[in-house]
C-alpha positions in Angstrom: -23.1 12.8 -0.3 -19.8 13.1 -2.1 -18.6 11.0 -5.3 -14.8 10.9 -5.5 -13.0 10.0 -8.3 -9.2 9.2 -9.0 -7.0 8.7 -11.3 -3.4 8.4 -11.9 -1.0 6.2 -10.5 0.7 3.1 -12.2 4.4 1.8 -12.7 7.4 3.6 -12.0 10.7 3.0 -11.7 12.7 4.3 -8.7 13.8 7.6 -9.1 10.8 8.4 -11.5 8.0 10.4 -11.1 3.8 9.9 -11.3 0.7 11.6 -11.0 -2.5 11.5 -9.2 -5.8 13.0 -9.3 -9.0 13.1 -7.6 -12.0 15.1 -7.6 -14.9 15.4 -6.0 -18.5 16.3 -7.1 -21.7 16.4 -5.3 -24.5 12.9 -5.5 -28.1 14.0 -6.6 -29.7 15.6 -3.3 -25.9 16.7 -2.0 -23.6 19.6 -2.1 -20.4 20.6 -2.1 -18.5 22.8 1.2 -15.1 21.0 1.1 -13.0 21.9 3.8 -10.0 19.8 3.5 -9.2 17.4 0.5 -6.2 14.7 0.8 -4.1 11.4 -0.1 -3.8 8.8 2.5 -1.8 5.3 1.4 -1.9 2.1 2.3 1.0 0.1 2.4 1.0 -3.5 2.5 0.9 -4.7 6.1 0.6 -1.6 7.5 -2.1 0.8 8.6 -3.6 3.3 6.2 -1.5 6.9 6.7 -1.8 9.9 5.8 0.1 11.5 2.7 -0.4 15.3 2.5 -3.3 17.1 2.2 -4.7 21.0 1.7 -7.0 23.0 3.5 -9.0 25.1 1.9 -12.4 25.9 3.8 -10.8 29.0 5.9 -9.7 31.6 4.4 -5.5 30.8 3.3 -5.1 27.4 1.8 -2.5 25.5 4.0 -0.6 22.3 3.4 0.4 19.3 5.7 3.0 16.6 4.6 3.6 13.2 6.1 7.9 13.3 6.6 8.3 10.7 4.0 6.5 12.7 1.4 8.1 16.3 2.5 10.6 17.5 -0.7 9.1 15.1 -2.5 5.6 14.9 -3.0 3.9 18.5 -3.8 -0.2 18.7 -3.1 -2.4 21.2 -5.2 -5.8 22.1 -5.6 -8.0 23.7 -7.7 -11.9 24.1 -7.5 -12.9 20.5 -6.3 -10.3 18.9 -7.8 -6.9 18.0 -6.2 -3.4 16.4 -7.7 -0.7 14.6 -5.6 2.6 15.1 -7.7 5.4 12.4 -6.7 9.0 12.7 -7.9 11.9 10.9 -6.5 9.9 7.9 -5.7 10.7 5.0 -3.9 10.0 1.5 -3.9 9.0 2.1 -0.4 6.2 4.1 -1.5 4.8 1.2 -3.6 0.9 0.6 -2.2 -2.8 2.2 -2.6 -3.4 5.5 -2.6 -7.0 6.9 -1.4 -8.5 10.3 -1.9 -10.0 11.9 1.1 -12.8 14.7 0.7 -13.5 16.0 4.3 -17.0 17.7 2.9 -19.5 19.6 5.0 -22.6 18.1 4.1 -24.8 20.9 6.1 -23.7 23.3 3.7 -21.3 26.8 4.1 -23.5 28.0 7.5 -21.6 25.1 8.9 -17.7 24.5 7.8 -17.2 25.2 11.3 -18.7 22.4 12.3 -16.8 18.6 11.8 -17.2 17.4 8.3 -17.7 14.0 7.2 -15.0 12.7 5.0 -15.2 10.3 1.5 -13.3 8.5 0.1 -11.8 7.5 -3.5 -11.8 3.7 -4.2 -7.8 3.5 -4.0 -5.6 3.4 -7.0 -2.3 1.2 -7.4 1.1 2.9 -7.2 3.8 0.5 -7.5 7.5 1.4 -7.5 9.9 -1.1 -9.1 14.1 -0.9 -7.8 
């Protein structure tokens, strides 16, 4: 069992920039073997994508962008924490954003094997023209 928790996000004007942050911590009886952490969004009336995320249970951390987020948006990570910076925003990029722990409840014998994922409870970003 995971706990995620965000922060961040808010009112910006176009062109401006915000901030979001999320990290993860392990329930009583859990642990922690995080092998991928991320930001998905939801826009209204439109499915839940993903945003950009970092992988960091092999041994080089790697990053994935959705295209809309590429020069943009910049992903970091440190311990079990993680920070979505967004500069240049749109209104187009106005919606929820979730944080997605993919965790490996089994423990480091198994980060091979699939994880399970958690996620944050969302947090508004709106983006005003």
């Amino acid at each position: 069992q995971v706990q995620v928790a965000e922060s961040g996000g808010g009112l910006a004007q176009a062109g401006g920039s915000l901030t979001l942050s999320c990290a993860a911590s392990a329930a009583p009886g859990g642990s922690l073997t995080i092998n991928a952490m991320g930001w998905h969004r939801q826009i209204p009336g439109k499915q839940r994508e993903m945003v950009a995320r970092v992988f960091v249970g092999g041994t080089t951390v790697k990053t994935d962008y959705a295209d809309f987020a590429k020069d943009r948006f910049t992903i970091s990570s440190a311990e079990n924490t993680v920070t979505l910076q967004m500069n240049s925003l749109k209104p187009d990029d106005t919606g929820v954003y979730y944080c997605a722990i993919d965790n490996q409840d089994y423990g480091p014998r198994y980060r091979n094997y699939p994880s399970k994922r958690y996620w944050g409870q969302g947090t508004q970003v709106t983006v005003s023209s």
